[in-house]
Every structure is written in structure tokens, then in C-alpha cells.
NURONU-334897 format. One line per field, with one value per residue (C-alpha): residue number from 0; residue in three letters; x negated, y, z negated. Coordinates in steps of 0.2 Angstrom, whole numbers, plus 5000, padded with zeros to 4 digits. Example, Ala and Ser with C-alpha at 12.3 -4.5 7.8 and 13.67 -1.06 7.14 Angstrom:
2
k	(0, 1)
r	(ALA, SER)
c1	(4938, 4932)
c2	(4978, 4995)
c3	(4961, 4964)
This chain:
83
k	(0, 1, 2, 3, 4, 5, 6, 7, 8, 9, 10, 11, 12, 13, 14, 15, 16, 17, 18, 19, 20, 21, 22, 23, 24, 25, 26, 27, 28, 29, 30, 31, 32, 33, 34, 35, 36, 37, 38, 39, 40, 41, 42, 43, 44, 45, 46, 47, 48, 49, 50, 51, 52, 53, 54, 55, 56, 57, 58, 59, 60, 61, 62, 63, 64, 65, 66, 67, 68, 69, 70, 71, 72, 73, 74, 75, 76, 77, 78, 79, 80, 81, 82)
r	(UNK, UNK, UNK, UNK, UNK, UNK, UNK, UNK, UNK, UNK, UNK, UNK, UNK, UNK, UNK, UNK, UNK, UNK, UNK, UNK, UNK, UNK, UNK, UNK, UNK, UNK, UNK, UNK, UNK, UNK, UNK, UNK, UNK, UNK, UNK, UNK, UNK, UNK, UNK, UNK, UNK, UNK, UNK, UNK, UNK, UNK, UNK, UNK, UNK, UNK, UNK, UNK, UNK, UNK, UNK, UNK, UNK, UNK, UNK, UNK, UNK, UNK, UNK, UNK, UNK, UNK, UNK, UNK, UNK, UNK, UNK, UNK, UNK, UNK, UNK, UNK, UNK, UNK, UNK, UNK, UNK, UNK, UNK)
c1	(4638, 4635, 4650, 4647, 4644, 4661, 4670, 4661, 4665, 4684, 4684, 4678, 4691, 4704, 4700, 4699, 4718, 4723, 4714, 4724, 4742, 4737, 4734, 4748, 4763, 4754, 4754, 4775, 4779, 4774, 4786, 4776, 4795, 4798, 4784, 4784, 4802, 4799, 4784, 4794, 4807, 4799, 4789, 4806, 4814, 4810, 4808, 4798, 4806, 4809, 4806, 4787, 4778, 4773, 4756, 4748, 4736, 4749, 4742, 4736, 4751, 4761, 4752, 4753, 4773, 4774, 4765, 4776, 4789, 4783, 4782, 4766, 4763, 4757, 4747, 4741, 4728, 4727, 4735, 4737, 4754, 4744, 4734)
c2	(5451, 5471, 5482, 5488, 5471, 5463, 5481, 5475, 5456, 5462, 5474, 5460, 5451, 5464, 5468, 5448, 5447, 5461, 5455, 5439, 5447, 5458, 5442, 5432, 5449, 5450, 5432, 5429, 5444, 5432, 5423, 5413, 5406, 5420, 5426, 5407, 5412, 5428, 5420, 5405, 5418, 5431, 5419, 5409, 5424, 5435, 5452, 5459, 5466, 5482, 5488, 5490, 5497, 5482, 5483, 5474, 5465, 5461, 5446, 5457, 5468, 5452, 5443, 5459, 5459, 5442, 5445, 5461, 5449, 5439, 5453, 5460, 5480, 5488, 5502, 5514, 5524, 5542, 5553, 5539, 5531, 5513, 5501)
c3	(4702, 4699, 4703, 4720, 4729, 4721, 4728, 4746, 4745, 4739, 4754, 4765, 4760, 4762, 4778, 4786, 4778, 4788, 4804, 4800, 4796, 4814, 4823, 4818, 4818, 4839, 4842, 4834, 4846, 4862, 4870, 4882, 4888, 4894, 4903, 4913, 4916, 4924, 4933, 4942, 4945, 4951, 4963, 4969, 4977, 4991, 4983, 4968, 4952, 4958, 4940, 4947, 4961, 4976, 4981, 4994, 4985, 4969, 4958, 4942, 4943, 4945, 4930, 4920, 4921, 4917, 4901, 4899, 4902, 4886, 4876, 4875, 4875, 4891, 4887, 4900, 4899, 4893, 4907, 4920, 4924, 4927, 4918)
């Protein structure tokens, strides 16, 4: 195998373990107990968490904190206070 197509198949490589070691770091920091927690919780009671805005129409935010609740990142887009 010539020089330059081992350096791509090593990069290749390289770069699948990352994606691997991404995966498995973003999948450990779910907790899927807690986001069904905060769902049964949050649909037993009256009131919304008052940690977020109520809308109308509220079954995206709602499953957005409960996988907030789990653990997952919410990002909001560049100079917006949603997501």
C-alpha cells in the first residue's frame, strides 16, 4: 500500500473512533429515568414547571424538557432565547 492511501485509511480510522467515543460520552450523559420521571411528573399535576414559559400549544416544549430533564444540551440558536 503506497504512503498516502495508508495516511487516508489511518485517518479514516481515526476519525470512526472519534465518532464512536462522541456517541458513547453523548449516549452515557442520558438518563432516560429521568426524563420519564419529569414526564409522569410534570403530566400528574396541574401546573407546568415554572422553570419555562407555558404556551398554548405546549407538547414540543413539553418533550424538549423532559429531555432536558434527561440530560441532553438545549442549544438555542444564535441571538434567540428559543429553540
Amino acid at each position: 500500500m503506497n504512503f498516502m492511501k495508508q495516511k487516508a485509511v489511518t485517518l479514516f480510522i481515526i476519525a470512526i473512533l472519534m465518532l464512536l467515543v462522541f456517541i458513547n460520552s453523548a449516549a452515557a450523559a442520558y438518563n432516560r429515568n429521568n426524563a420519564t420521571y419529569y414526564a409522569d411528573y410534570y403530566t400528574s399535576v396541574s401546573n407546568n414547571n415554572p422553570n419555562y414559559y407555558k404556551f398554548s400549544q405546549n407538547c414540543t416544549n413539553f418533550v424538549s424538557q423532559a429531555l432536558g430533564a434527561g440530560g441532553l444540551e438545549q442549544i438555542y440558536p444564535t441571538g434567540s432565547s428559543t429553540y
